[in-house]
N, CA, C and O of each residue as an XYZ file, in Angstrom:
588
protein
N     -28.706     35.441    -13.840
C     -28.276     35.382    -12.448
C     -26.868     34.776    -12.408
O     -26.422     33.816    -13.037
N     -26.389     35.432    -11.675
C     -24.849     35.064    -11.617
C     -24.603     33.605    -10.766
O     -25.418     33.219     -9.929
N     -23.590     32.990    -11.038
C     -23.152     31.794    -10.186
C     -22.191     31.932     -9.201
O     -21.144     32.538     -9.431
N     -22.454     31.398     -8.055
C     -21.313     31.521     -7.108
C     -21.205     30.107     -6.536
O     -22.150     29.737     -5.839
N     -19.975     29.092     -6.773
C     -19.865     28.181     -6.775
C     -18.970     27.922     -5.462
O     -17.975     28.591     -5.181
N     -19.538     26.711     -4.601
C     -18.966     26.458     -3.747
C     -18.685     24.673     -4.124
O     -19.558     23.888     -4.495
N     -16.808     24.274     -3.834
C     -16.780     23.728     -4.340
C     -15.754     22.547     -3.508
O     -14.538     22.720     -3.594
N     -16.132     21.697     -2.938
C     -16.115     20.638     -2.345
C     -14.861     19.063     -2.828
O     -15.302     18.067     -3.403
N     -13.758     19.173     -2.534
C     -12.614     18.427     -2.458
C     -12.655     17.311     -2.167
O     -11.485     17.028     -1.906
N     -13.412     16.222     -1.997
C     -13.359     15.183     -1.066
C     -13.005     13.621     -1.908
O     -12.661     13.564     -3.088
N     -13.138     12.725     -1.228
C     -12.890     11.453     -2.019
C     -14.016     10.598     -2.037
O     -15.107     10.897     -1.551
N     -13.767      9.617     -2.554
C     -15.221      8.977     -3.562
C     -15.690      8.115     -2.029
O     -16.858      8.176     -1.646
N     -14.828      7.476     -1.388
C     -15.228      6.925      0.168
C     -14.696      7.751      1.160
O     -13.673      7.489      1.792
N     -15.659      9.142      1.354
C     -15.018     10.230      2.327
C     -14.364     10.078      3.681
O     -14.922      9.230      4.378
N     -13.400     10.635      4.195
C     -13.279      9.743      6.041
C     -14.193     10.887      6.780
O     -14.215     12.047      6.368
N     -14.875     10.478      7.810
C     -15.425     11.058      8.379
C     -15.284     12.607      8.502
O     -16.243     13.160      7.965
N     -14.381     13.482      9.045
C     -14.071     14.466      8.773
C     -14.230     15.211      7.214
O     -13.716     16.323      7.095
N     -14.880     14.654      6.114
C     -15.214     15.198      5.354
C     -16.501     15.355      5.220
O     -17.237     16.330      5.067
N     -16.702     13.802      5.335
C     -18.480     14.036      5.565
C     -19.126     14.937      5.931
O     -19.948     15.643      5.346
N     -18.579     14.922      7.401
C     -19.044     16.159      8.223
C     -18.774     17.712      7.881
O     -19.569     18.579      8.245
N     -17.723     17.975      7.234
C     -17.838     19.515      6.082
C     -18.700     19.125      5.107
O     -19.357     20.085      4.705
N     -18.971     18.058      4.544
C     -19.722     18.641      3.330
C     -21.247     18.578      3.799
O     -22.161     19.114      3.173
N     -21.409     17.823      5.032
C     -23.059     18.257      5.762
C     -23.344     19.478      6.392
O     -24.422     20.067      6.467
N     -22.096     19.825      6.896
C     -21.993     21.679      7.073
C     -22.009     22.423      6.146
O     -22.483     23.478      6.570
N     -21.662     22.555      4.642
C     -21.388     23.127      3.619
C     -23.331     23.074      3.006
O     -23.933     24.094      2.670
N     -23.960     21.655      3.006
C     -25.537     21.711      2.595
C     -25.734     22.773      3.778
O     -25.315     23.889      3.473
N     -26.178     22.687      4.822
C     -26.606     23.053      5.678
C     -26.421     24.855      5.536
O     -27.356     25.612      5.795
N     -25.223     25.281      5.139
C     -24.941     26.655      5.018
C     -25.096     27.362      3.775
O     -24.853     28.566      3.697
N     -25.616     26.449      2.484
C     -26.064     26.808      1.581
C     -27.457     26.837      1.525
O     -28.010     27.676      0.814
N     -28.159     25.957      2.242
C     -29.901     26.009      2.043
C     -29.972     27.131      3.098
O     -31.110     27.592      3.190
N     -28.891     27.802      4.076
C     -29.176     28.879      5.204
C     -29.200     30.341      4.454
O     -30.044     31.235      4.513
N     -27.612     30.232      3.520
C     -27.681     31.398      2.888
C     -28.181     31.591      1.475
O     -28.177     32.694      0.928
N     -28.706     30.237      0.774
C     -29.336     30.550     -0.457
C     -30.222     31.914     -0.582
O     -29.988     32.831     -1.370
N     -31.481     31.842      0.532
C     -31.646     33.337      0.456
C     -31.617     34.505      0.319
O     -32.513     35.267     -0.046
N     -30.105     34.797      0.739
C     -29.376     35.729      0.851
C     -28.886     36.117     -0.439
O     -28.779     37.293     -0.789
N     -28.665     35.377     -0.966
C     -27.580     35.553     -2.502
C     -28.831     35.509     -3.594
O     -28.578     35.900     -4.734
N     -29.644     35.229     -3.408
C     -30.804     34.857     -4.694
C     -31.565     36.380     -4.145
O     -31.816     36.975     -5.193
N     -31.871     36.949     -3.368
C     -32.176     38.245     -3.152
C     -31.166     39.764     -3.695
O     -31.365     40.978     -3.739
N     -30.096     38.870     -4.021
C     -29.432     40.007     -4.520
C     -28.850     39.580     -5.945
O     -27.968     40.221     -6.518
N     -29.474     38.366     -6.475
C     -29.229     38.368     -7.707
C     -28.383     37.044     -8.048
O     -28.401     36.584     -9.190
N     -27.669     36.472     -7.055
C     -26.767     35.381     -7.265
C     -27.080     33.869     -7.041
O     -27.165     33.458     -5.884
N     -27.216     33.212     -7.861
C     -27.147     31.607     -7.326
C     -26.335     31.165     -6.115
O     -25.660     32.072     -5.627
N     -26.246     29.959     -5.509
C     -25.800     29.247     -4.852
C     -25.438     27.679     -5.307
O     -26.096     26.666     -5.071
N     -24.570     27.768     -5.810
C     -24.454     26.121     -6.359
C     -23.380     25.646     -5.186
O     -22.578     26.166     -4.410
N     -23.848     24.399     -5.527
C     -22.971     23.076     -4.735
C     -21.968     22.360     -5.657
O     -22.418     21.924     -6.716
N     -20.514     22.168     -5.348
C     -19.802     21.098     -6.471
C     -19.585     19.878     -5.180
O     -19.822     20.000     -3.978
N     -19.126     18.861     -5.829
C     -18.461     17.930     -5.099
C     -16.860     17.756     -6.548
O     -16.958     18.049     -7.740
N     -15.772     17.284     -5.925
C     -14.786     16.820     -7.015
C     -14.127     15.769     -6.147
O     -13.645     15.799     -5.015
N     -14.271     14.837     -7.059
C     -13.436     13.379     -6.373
C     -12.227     12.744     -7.183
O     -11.988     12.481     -8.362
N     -11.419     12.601     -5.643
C     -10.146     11.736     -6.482
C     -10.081     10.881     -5.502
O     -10.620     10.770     -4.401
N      -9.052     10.096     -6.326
C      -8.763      8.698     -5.377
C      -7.854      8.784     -4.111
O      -6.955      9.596     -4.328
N      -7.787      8.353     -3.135
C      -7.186      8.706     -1.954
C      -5.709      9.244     -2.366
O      -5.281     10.392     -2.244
N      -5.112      8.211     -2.838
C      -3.544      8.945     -3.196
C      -3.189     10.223     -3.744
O      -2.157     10.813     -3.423
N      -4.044     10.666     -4.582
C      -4.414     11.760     -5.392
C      -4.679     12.792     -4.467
O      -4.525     14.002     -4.629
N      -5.156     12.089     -3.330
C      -6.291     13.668     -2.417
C      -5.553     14.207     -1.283
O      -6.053     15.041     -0.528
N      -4.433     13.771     -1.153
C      -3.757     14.362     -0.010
C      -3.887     15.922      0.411
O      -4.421     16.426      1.400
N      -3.223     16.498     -0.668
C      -3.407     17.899     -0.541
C      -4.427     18.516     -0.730
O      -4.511     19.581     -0.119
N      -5.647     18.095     -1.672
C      -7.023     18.339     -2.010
C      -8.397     18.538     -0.901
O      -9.278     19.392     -0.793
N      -8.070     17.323     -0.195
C      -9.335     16.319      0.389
C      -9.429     17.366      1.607
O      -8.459     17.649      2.311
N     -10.643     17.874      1.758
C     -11.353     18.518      2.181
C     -10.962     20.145      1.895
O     -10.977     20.929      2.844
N     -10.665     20.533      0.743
C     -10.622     21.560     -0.037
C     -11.704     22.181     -0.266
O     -12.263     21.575     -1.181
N     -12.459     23.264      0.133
C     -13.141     24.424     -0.476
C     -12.983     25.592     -0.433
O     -12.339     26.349      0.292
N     -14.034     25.774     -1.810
C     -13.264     27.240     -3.123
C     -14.595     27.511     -3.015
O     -15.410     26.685     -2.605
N     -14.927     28.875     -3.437
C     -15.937     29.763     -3.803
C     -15.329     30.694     -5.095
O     -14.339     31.425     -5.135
N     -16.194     30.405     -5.984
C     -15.876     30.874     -7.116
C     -17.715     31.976     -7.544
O     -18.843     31.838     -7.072
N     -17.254     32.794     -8.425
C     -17.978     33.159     -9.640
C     -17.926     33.650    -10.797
O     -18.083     34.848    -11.032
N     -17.702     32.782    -11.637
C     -17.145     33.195    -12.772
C     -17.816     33.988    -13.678
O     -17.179     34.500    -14.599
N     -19.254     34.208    -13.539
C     -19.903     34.951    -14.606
C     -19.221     36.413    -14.046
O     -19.244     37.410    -14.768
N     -18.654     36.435    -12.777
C     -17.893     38.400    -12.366
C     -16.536     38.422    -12.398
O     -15.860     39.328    -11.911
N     -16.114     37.475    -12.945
C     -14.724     37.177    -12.992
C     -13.610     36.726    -11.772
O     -12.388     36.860    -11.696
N     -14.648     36.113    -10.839
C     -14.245     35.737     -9.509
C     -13.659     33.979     -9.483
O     -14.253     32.957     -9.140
N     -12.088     34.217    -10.066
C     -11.602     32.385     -9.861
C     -12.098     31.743     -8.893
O     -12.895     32.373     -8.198
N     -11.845     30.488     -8.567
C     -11.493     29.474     -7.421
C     -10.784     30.417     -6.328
O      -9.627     30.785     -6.531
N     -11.495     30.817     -5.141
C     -10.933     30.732     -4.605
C     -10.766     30.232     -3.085
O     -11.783     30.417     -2.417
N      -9.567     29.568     -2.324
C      -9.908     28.717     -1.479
C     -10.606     29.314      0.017
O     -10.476     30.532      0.146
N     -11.176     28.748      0.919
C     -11.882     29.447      1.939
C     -10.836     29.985      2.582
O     -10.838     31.184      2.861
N      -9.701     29.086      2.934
C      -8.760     29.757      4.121
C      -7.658     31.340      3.790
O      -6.871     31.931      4.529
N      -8.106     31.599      2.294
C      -7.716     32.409      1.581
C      -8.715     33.792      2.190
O      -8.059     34.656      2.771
N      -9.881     33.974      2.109
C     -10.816     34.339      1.942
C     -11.056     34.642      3.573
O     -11.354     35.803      3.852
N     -10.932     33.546      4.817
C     -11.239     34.161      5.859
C     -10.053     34.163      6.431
O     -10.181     35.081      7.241
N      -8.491     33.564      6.613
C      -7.140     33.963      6.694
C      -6.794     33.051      7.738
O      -6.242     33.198      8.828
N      -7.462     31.653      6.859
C      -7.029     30.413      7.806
C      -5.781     29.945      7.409
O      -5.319     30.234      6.305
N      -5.073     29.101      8.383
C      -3.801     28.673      8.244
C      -3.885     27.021      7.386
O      -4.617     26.236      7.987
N      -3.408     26.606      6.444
C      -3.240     25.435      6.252
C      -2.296     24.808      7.155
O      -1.274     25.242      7.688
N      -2.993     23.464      7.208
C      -1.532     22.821      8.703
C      -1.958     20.970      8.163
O      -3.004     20.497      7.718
N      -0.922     20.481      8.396
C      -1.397     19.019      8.155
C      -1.433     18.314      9.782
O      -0.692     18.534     10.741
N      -2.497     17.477      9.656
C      -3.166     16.678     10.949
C      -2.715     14.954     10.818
O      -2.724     14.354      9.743
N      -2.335     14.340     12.123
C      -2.448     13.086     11.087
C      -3.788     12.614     11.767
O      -4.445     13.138     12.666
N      -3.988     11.406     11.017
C      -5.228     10.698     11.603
C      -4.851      9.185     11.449
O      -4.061      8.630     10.685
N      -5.868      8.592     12.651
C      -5.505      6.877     12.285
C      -5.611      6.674     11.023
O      -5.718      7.628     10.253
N      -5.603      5.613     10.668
C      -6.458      4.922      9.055
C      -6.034      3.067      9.151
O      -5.201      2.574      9.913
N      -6.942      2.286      8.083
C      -6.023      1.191      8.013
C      -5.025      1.118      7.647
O      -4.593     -0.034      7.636
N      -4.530      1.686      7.386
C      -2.913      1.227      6.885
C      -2.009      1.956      7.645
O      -0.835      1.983      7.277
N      -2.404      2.633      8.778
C      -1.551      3.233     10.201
C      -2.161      4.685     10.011
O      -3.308      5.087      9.815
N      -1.220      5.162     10.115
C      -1.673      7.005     10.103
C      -1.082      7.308      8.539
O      -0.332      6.809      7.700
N      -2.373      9.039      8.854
C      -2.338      9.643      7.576
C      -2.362     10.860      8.027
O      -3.001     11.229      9.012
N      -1.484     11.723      7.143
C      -1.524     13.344      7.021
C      -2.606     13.999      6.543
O      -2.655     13.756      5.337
N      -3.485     14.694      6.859
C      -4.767     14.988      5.490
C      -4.247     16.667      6.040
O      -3.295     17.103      6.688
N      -5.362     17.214      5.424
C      -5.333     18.476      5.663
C      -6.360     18.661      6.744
O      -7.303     17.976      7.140
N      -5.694     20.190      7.192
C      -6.780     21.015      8.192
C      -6.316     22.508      7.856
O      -5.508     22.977      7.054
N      -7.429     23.215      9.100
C      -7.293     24.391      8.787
C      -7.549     24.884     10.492
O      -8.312     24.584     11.410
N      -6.345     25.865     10.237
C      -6.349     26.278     11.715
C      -6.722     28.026     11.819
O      -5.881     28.749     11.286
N      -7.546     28.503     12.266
C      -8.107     29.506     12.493
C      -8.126     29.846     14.446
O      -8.472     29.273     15.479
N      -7.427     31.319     13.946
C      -6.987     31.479     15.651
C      -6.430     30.806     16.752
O      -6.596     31.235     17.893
N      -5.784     29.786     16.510
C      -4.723     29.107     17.302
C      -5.928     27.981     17.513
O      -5.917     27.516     18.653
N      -7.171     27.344     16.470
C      -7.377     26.626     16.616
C      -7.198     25.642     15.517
O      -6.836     26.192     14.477
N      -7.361     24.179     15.418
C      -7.106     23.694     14.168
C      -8.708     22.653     13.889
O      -9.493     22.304     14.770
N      -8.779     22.433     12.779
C     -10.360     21.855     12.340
C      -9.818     21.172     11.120
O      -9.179     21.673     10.194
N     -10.200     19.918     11.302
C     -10.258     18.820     10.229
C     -11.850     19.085      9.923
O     -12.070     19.792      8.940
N     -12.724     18.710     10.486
C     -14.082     18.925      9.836
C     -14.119     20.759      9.648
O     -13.592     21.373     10.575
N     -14.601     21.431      8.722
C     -15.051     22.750      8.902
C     -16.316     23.270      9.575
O     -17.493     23.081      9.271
N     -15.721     24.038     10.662
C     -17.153     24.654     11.733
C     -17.882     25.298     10.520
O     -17.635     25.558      9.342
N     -19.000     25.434     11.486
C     -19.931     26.480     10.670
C     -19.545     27.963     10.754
O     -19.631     28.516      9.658
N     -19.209     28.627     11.596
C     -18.321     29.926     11.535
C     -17.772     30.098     10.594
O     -18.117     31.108      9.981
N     -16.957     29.473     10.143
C     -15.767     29.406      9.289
C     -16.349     29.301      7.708
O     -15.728     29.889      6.823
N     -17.331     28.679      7.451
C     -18.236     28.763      6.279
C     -18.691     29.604      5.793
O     -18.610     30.034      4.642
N     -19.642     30.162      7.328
C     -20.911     31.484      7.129
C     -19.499     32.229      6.864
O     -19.868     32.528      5.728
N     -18.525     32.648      6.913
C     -17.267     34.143      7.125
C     -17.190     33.826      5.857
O     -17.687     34.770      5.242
N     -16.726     32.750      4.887
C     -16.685     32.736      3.917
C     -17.853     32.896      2.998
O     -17.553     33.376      1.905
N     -19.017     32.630      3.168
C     -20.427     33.061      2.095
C     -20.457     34.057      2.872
O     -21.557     34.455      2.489
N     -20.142     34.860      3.715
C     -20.567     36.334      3.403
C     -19.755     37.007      3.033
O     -20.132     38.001      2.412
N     -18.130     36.784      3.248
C     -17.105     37.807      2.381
C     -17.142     37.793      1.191
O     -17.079     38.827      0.527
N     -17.270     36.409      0.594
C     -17.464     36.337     -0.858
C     -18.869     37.238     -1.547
O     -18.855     37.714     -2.682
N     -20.207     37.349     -0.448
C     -21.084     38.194     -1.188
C     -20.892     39.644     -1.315
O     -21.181     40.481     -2.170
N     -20.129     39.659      0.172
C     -19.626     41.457     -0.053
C     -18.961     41.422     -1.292
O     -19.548     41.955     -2.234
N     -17.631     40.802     -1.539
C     -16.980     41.203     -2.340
C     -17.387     41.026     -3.592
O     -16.522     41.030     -4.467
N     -18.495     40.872     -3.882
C     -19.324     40.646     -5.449
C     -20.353     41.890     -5.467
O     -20.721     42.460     -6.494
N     -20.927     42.352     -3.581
C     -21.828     43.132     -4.118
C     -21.190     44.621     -4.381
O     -20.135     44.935     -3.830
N     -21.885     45.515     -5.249
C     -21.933     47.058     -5.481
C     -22.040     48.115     -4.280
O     -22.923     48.967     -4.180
N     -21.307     47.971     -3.664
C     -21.881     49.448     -2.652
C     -21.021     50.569     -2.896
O     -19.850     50.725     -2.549
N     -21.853     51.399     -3.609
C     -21.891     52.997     -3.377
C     -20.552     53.370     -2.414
O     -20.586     53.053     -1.224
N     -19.576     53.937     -2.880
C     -18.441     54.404     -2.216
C     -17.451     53.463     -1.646
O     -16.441     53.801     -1.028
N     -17.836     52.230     -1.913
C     -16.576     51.253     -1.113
C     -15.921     50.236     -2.182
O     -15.967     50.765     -3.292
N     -15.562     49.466     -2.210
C     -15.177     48.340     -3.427
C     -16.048     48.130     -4.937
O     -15.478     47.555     -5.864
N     -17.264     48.572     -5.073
C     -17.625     48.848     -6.163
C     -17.964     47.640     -7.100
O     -18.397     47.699     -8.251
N     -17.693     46.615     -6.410
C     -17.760     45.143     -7.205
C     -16.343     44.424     -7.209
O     -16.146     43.223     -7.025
N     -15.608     45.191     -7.403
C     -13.660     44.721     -8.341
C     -13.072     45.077     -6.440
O     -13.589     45.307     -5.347
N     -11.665     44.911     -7.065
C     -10.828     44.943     -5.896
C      -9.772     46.173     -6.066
O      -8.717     45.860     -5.514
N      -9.732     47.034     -6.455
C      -9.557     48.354     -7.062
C      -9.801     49.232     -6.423
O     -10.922     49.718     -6.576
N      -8.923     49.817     -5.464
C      -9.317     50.749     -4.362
C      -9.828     49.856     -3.066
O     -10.730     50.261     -2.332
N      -9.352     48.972     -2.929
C     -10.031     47.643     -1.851
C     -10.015     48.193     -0.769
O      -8.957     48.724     -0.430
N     -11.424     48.262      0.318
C     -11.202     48.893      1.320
C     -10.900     47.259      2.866
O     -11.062     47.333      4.084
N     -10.633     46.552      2.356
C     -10.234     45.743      2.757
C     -10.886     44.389      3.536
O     -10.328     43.422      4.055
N     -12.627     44.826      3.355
C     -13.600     44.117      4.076
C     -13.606     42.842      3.966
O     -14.055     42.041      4.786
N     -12.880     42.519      2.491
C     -13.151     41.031      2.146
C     -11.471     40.643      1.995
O     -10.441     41.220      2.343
N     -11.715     39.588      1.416
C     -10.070     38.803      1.175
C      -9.872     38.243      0.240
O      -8.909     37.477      0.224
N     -11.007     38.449     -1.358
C     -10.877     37.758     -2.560
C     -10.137     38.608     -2.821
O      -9.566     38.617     -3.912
């Protein structure tokens, strides 16, 4: 069974806004595990931690990968044709830039659930076989997905 890895950016003491993606991210994997194990594919969970200074550009980063089909890292806003934008936020030590992601003239520090489910299902299209359209590869891409 193939792996399809979803893979989680955050820091070792998350700020709220991460938390809350990576309780959306469980939540949308125990929804679509089904889905992907019916057609053959795992559902794994990563977490990767760095230290705040380190995570600027990282921290709240997710990738969907599968490497047993030759499918890299790749990031969600890639995949559903979100905008990267930096947000600041309070913190103790005054304000901070982190990342967000802005989808349709909206912007999201935590990730909706919309924005998840678009990504576990483009990523399954674009892995599954259908008869006359993408075929598995991106080779003749009829454009459904965005890996």
């Amino acid at each position: 069974m193939a792996r399809v890895i979803v893979r989680h950016y955050t820091e070792k003491e998350p700020l709220d806004h991460t938390e809350e993606t990576a309780k959306v991210l469980q939540e949308m994997m125990e929804q679509y595990r089904p889905r992907y194990e019916a057609l053959g594919y795992s559902l794994e969970m990563e977490q990767d931690f760095s230290e705040p200074e380190e995570a600027e550009e990282f921290l709240n980063l997710v990738t969907l990968s599968c490497p047993e089909m030759g499918h890299g890292e790749t990031p969600l806003e890639h995949i559903t044709e979100a905008e990267v934008v930096r947000e600041e936020i309070p913190s103790p030590q005054g304000s901070r830039s982190v990342r967000a992601l802005k989808l349709h003239g909206k912007s999201y520090l935590a990730l909706p659930r919309g924005m998840v489910a678009e990504g576990l299902l483009r990523t399954l299209l674009a892995l599954t076989t259908v008869p006359g359209d993408c075929a598995g590869g991106c080779q003749g891409c009829s454009g459904r997905c965005s890996l």
